[in-house]
Each structure stands twice: as C-alpha cells, then as structure tokens.
Kinemage of the C-alpha trace (Angstrom):
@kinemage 1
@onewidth
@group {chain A} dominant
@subgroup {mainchain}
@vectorlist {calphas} color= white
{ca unk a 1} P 3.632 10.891 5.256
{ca unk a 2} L 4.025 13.538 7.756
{ca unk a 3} L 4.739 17.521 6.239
{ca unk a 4} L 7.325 20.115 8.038
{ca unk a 5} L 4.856 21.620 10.759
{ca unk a 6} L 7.084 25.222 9.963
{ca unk a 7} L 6.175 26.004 6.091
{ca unk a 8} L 2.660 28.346 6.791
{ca unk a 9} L 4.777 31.219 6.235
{ca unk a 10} L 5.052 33.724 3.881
{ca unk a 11} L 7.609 32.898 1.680
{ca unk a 12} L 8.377 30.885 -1.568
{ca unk a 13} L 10.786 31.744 -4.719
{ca unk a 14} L 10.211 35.309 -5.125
{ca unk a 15} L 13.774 35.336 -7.480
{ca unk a 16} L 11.068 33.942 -10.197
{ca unk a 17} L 10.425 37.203 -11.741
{ca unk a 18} L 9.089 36.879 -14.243
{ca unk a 19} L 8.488 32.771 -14.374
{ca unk a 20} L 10.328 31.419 -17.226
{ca unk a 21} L 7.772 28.699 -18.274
{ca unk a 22} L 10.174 27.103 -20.525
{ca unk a 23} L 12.420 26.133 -17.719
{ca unk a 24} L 12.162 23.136 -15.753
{ca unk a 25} L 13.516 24.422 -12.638
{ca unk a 26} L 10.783 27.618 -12.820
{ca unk a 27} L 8.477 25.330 -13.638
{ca unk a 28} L 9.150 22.780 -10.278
{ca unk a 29} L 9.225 25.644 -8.257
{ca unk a 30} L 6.283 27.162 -9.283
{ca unk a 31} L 3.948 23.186 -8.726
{ca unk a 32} L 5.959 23.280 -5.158
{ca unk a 33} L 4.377 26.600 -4.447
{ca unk a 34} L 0.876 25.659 -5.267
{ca unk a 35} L 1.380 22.667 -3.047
{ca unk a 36} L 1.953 25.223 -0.328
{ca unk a 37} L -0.642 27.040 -0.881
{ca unk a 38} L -3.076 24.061 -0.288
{ca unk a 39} L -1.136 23.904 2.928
{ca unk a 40} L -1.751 27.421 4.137
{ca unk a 41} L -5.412 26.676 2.974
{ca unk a 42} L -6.074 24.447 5.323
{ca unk a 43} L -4.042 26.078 7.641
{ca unk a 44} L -5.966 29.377 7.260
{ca unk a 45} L -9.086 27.738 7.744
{ca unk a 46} L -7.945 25.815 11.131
{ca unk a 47} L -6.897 29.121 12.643
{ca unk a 48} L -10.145 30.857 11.264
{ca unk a 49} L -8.470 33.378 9.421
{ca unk a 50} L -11.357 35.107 7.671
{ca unk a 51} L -9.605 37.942 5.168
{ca unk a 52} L -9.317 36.827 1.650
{ca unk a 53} L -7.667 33.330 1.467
{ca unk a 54} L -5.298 34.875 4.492
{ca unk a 55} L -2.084 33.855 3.997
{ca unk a 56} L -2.832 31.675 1.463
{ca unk a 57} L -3.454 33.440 -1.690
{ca unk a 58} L 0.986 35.060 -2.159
{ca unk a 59} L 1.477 31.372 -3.008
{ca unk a 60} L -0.553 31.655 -6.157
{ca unk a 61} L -0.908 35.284 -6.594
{ca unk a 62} L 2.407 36.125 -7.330
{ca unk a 63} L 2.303 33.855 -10.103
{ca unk a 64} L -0.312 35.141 -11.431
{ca unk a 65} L -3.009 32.015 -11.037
{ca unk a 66} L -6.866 32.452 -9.524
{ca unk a 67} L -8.524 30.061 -7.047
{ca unk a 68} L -11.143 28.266 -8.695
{ca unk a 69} L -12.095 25.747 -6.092
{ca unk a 70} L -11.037 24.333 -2.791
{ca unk a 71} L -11.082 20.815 -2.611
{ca unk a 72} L -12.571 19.435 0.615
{ca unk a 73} L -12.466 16.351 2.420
{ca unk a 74} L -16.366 15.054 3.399
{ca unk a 75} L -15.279 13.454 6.769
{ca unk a 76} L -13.197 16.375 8.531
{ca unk a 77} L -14.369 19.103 6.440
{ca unk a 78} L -10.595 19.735 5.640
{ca unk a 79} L -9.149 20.939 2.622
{ca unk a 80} L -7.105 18.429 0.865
{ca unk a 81} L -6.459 20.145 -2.712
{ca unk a 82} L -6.919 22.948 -4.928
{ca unk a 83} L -7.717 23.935 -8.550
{ca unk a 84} L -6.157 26.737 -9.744
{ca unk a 85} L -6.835 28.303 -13.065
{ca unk a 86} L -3.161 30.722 -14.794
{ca unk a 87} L -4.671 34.746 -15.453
{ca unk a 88} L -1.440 36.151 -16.679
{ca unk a 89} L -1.234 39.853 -17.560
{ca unk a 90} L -2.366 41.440 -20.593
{ca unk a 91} L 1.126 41.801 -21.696
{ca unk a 92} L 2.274 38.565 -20.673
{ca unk a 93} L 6.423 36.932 -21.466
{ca unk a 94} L 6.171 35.070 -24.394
{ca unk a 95} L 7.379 32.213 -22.329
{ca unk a 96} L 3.626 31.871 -21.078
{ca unk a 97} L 2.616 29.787 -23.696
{ca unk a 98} L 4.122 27.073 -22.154
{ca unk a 99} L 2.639 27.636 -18.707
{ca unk a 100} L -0.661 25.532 -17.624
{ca unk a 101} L -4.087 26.913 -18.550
{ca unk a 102} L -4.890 24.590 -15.123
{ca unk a 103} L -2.995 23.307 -12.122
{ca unk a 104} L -4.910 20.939 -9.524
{ca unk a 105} L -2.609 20.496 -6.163
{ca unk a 106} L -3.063 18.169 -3.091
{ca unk a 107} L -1.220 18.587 -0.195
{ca unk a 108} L -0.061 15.703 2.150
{ca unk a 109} L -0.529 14.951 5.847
{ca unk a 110} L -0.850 17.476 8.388
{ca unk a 111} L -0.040 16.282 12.054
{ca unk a 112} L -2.638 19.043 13.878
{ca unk a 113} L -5.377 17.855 15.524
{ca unk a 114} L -8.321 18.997 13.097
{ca unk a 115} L -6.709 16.551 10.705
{ca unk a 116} L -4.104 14.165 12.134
{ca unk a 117} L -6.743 11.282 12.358
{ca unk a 118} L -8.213 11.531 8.882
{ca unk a 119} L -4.869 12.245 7.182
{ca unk a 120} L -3.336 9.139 9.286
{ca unk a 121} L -6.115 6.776 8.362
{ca unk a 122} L -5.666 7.527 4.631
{ca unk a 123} L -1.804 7.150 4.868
{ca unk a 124} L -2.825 3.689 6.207
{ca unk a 125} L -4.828 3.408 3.382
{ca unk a 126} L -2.272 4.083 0.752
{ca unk a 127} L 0.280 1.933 2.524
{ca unk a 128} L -2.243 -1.050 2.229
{ca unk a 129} L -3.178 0.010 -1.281
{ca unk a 130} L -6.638 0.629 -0.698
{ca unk a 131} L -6.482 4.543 -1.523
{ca unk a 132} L -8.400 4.254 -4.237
{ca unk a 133} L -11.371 3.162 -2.078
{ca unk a 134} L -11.434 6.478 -0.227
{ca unk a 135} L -14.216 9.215 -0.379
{ca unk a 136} L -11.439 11.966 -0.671
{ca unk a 137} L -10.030 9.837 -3.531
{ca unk a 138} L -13.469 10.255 -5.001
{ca unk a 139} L -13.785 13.703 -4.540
{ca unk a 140} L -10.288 14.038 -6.018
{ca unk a 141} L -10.978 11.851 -9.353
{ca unk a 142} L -14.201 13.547 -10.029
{ca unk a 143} L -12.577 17.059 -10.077
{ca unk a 144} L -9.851 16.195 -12.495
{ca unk a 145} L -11.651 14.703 -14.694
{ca unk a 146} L -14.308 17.284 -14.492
{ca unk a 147} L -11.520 19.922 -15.703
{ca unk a 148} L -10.131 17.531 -18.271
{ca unk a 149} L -13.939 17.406 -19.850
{ca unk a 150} L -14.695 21.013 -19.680
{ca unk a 151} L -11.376 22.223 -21.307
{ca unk a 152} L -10.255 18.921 -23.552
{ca unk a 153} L -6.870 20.070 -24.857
{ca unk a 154} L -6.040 22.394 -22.262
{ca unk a 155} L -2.422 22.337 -20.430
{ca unk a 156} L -3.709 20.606 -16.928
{ca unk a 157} L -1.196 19.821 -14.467
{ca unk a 158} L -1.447 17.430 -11.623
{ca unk a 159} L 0.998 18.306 -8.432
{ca unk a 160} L 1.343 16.604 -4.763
{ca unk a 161} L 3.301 16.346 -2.119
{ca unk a 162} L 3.526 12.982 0.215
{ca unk a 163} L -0.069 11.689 0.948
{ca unk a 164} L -1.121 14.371 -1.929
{ca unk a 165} L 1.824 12.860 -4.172
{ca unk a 166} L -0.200 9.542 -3.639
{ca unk a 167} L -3.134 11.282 -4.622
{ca unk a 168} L -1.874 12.653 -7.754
{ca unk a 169} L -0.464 9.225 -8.829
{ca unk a 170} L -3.588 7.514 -8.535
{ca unk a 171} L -5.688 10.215 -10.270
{ca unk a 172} L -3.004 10.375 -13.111
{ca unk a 173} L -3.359 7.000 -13.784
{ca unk a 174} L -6.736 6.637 -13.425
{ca unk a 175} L -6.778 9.596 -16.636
{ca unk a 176} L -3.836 7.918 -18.679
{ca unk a 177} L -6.822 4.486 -18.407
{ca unk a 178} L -9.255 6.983 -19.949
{ca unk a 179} L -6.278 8.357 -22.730
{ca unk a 180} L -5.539 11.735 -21.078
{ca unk a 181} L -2.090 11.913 -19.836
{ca unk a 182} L -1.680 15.079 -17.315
{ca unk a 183} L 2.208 16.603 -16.473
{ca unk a 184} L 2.646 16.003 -13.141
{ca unk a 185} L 4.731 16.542 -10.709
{ca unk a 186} L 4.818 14.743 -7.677
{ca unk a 187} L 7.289 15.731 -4.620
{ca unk a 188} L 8.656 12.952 -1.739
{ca unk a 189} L 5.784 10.398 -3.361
{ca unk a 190} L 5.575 7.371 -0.673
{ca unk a 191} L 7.180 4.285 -1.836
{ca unk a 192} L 5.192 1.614 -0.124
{ca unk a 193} L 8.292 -1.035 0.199
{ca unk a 194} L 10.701 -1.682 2.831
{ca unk a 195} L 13.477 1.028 2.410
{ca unk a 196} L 16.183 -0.791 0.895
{ca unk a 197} L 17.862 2.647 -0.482
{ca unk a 198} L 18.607 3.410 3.275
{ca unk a 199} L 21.432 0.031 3.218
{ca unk a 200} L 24.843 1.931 3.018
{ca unk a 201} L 26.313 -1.399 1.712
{ca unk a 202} L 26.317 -1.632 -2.050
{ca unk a 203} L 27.023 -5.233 -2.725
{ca unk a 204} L 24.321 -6.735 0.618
{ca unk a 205} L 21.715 -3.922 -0.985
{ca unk a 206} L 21.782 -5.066 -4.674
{ca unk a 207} L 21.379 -8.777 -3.024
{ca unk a 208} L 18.305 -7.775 -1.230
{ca unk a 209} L 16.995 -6.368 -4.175
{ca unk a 210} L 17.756 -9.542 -6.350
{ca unk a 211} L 16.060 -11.666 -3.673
{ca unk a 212} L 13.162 -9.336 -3.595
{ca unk a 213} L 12.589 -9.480 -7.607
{ca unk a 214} L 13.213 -13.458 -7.623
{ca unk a 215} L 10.142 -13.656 -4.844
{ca unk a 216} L 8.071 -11.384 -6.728
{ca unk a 217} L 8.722 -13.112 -9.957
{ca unk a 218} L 8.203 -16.623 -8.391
{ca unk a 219} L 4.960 -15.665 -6.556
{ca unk a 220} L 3.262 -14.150 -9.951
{ca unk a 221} L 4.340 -16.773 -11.609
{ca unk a 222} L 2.615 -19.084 -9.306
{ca unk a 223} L -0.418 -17.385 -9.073
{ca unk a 224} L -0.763 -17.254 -12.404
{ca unk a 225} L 0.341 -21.251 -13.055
{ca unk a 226} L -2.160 -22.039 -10.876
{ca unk a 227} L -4.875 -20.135 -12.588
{ca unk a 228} L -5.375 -18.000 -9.672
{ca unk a 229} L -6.879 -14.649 -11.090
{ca unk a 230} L -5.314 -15.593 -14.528
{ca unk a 231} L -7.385 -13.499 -16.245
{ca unk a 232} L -6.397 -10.709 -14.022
{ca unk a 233} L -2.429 -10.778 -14.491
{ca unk a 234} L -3.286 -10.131 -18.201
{ca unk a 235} L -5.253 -7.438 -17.304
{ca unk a 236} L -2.342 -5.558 -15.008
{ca unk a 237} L -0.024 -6.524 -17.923
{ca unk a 238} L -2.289 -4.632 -20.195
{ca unk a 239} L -2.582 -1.729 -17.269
{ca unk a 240} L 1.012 -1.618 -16.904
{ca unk a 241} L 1.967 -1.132 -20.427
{ca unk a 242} L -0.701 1.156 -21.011
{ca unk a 243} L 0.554 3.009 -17.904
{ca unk a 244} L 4.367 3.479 -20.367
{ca unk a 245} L 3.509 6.495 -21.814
{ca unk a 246} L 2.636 8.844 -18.730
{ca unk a 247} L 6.152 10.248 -17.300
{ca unk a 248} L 5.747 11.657 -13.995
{ca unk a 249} L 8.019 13.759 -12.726
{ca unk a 250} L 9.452 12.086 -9.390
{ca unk a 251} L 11.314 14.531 -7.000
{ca unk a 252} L 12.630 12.270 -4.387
{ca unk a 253} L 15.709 13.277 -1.645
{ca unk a 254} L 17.090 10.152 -0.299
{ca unk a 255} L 17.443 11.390 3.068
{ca unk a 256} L 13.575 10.918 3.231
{ca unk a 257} L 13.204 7.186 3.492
{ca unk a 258} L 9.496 7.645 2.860
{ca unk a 259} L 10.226 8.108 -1.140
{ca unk a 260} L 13.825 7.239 -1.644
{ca unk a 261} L 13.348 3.569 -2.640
{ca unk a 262} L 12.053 5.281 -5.611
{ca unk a 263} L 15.958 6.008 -6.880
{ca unk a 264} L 16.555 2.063 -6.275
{ca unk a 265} L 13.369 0.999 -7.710
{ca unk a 266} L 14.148 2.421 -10.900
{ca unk a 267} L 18.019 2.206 -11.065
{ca unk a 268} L 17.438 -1.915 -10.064
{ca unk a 269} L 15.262 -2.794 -13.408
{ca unk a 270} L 18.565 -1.546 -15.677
{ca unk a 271} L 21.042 -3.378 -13.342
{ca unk a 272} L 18.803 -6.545 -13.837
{ca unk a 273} L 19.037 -6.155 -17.380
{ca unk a 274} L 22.485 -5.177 -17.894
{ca unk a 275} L 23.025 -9.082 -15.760
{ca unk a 276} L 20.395 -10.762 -18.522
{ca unk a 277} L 17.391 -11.226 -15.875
{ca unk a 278} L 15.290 -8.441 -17.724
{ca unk a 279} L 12.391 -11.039 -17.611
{ca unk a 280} L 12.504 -11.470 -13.977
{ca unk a 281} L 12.799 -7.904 -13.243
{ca unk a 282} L 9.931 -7.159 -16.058
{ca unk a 283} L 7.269 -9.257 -13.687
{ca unk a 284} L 8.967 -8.208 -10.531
{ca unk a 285} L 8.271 -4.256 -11.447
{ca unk a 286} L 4.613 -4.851 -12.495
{ca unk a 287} L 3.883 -6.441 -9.057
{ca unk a 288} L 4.746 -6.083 -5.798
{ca unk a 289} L 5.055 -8.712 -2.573
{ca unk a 290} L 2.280 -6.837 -0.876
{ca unk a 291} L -0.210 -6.579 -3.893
{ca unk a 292} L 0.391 -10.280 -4.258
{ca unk a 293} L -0.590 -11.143 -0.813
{ca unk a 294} L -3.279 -8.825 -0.592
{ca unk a 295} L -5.051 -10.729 -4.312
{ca unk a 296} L -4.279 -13.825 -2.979
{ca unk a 297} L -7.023 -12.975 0.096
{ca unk a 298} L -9.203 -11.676 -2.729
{ca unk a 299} L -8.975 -7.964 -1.926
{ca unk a 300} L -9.191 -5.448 -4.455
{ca unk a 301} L -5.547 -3.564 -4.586
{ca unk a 302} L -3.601 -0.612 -6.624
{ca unk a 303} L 0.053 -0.322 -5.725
{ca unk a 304} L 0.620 3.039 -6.884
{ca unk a 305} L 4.400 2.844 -6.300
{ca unk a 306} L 4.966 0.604 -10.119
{ca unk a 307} L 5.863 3.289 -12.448
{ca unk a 308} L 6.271 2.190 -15.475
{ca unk a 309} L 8.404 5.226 -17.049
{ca unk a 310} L 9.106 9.229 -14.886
{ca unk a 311} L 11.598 11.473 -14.544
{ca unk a 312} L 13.748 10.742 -11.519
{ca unk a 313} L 15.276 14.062 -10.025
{ca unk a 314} L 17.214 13.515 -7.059
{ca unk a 315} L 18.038 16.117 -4.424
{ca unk a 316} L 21.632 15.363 -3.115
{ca unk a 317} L 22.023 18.926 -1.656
{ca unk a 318} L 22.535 18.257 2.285
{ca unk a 319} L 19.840 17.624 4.069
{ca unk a 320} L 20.330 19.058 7.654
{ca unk a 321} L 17.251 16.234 8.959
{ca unk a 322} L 14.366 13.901 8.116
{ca unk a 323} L 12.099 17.248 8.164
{ca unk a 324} L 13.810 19.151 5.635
{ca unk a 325} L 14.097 16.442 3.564
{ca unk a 326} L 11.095 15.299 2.940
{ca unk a 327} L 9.382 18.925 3.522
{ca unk a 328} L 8.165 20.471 0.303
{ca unk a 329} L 10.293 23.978 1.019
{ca unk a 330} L 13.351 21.979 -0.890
{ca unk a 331} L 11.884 21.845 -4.096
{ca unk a 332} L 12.008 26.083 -4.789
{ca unk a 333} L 15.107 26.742 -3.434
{ca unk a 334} L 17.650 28.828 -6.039
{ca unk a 335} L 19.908 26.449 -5.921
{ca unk a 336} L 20.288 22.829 -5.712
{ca unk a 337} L 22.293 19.932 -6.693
{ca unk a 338} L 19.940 17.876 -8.542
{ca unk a 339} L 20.505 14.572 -10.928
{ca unk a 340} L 17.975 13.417 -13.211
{ca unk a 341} L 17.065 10.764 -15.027
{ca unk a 342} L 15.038 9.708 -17.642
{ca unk a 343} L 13.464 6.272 -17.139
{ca unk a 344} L 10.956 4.634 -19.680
{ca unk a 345} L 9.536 0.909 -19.878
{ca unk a 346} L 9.269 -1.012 -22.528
C-alpha cells in the first residue's frame, strides 16, 4: 500500500473555483485533496518545516476548510489523519449547503524512513485482517466517533487513500454498527485477495472466480454444519446485512492491482446471479478464504474488503505506470474517463 513518493508539492485542482458542492466530480476532487494534505502533514513535519502547516495548509485552504486536529500515530509519532472542519465565506455559493460541515482524512503508506516500518507493519496487519487490533485504529475510531457525538446530524465525511482507505472502511463500518452512516470516499482501497482482475483471459478469469465462490461457499457451509462458531455465522449474516445500507464510494484504477479486484468482486456477484447461483455467490461475498482460515484457528478477524453495496468508479484513463495509478494525484485531474456503477446487496 505504497503512495507516489512525488505528490508533496504544491499543486491540486485549482480549476475548482468556486467548488460546486453539488457535483460529484468537485466533490472527489476536493476528499483527494484533503488526503494530500495529510500527506504533506506528515511530510512537513519529517523535514521540520516549522511555518504554519508549511506546505500543507493550500490543500485545505483554498477550499476554504480549518485544521482542527492532526491525527497522530502513538508508536512513530507520525501523523496518520486529519480532521478538518468547512469555514466558507460570509457570502458563500449557494451550492455550499451541500458541502461537509466535517471531513476526517487518513493518508496511506509512506515508504521514508521515519515511517516505512510502522506503515509496513500495519499494511501487514490489514492484509491479515487484524487492523482493527491496532493502536492507530484506536486512535482513528475514537476521533470519528468523537465528531459524530459532538455534532449529531452534521454532514461528516470519511476519506482515505490505500492503507488510509483501509482505515476509513473499518471506521465506517464500525459507525454504520452504531446507526451513523458517514459519505465516504475511499481512493485505491486494498483488496486483500489474489488479483484475479489482472487475468487478461475472460473465459479462465470468470472460472477462477467460480472456483473461488464454490470454495468459499463449501468451507462456510462446513463450518457452520459442523457447528463450528455457529452462532457466529449468524452474527456476520446479521453484520453483513446491516452493513447494506452504507455506500462507499470506491475509486479504483485497474492498473493498480492493489484495489482492482474490487471491479471483479462486485461485477462477479451479478454474473453469478444472472447463471442462477445467487445463493452460492450470497455466502461466498459475506466471507472470504482467508477469514475462514483465520476463525477456524480461533483468531479474531474483519475482512474489510466484503462490501455489501458502493459506488464503483473506475479510472480507465491511461495509466503511464503502477505509480500513477494507484497514486492519489489521479483522482483531481480535469478530466478523466471514468465508469460508475451503482452496486447494492440485498
């Protein structure tokens, strides 16, 4: 979950003049940029950069939000997210009704040496789904909820990118389990499966992903048949459905093999009911091979890659490399070739 080691500089969608709240592509651009400037936090604070918030403080200036607290990791002292509150002008487009009163950003891995081995070690954790057993997960889920409590009602927005896209799943879902469903938006999220998307043959892809939701099926089923953690299949059902009525938004490029199983993930549970194995596919998507295996050995586990329902917007611009695509830059650009879709679970 590594992030483009060339974004910390000043730059960002300055065509958004003003911010048209009511679109969806102002609206992307503007969570992107607040992901950035979590970014340049950090990175301001690594290169000791004492003036106000450095570099840092265009990326949420210019759209007219204030800094209300740095989120910081208790093992490396590193900031991992932001809360940032909107202060529009006094005579502020009537579109800014429809802009968040809050916005709380995480960024994702950064490969420098103040935070490579702390960042690493909780990308191992998400990829073993043990993310939720983190300090900086913590840290994370008491400062969302915090804002939720203080200002009940209020527009908050969750937004991450990679590790921080990981983040933002797990503290979204964590609020939908206490009836408080957050917009989010959540850029090249890690897809913790083996990358089937990346199989440029149609017919031996949709085969591995049959096989993969027969085994999945099977294996619940025989957990379940054999009363192992009975009681606790119900519960995930129960999780699962509840789960149905948050709708992420999901911006995935599938030249970044690190979230592009996402587009099959999704696009797999119609094709398996469009052949008449809905039922397979419906315990298949609540569980994955991993979780299964890691229940079995008794050890507590939240795959945060089973969506229920989200948006799906795909970037099929070019991607010149692996960087760009899975860098965060992408998701501001003017002008992209973007298809969405609309995916909810019943």
């Amino acid at each position: 979950m590594a992030v483009d080691r060339d974004i910390f500089g000043i730059a960002g969608p300055t065509y958004l003049i003003p911010v048209n709240w009511n679109c969806e592509h102002n609206r992307r651009s503007v969570a992107a940029c607040l992901v950035q400037a979590v970014y340049v936090l950090e990175r301001d604070r690594q290169l000791n950069r004492q003036s106000v918030e450095a570099l840092a403080s265009p990326w949420w200036e210019f759209f007219h939000f204030e800094l209300i607290r740095k989120l910081v990791d208790d093992a490396d002292l590193s900031i991992f997210g932001a809360i940032f509150e909107f202060n529009p002008p006094s005579s502020k487009e009537s579109s800014a009704d429809n802009a968040p009163r809050f916005v709380i950003a995480f960024r994702g891995t950064i490969t420098e040496k103040e935070t490579i081995s702390r960042d690493v070690a909780l990308d191992l954790h998400l990829v073993q789904n043990g993310l939720h057993r983190t300090s900086r997960f913590t840290i994370a889920m008491q400062a969302v909820q915090n804002v939720a409590s203080v200002f009940p009602g209020s527009m908050i927005w969750l937004t991450g990118h990679s590790l921080g896209a990981g983040m933002a799943i797990l503290t979204g879902r964590n609020m939908v389990k206490k009836g408080v469903l957050l917009e989010s938006y959540l850029f090249n999220p890690p897809f913790v499966a083996a990358p089937i998307e990346r199989i440029s043959d149609e017919r031996v892809k949709h085969g591995f992903r049959i096989a993969r939701s027969v085994i999945t099926a099977g294996l619940a089923i025989a957990m379940k048949g054999k009363g192992e953690g009975s009681n606790e299949r119900s519960v995930a059902e129960d999780s699962f459905n509840m789960l149905s009525a948050w709708t992420p938004y999901l911006f995935v490029n599938p030249g970044d093999h690190i979230c592009s199983e996402y587009i099959g993930y999704f696009q797999h549970r119609k094709n398996m009911e469009d052949l008449g194995a809905g039922f397979i596919e419906k315990l298949a998507t609540q569980n994955s091979i991993g979780d299964l295996f890691y229940k079995a050995l008794g050890w507590e586990s939240e795959p945060l890659h089973l969506l229920p329902s989200a948006d799906l917007i795909v970037n099929i611009s070019p991607s010149p490399d692996f960087k760009y695509a899975h860098g965060i830059s992408q998701w501001w650009q003017p002008e992209m070739n973007l298809q969405c879709n609309k995916y909810r679970y019943s």
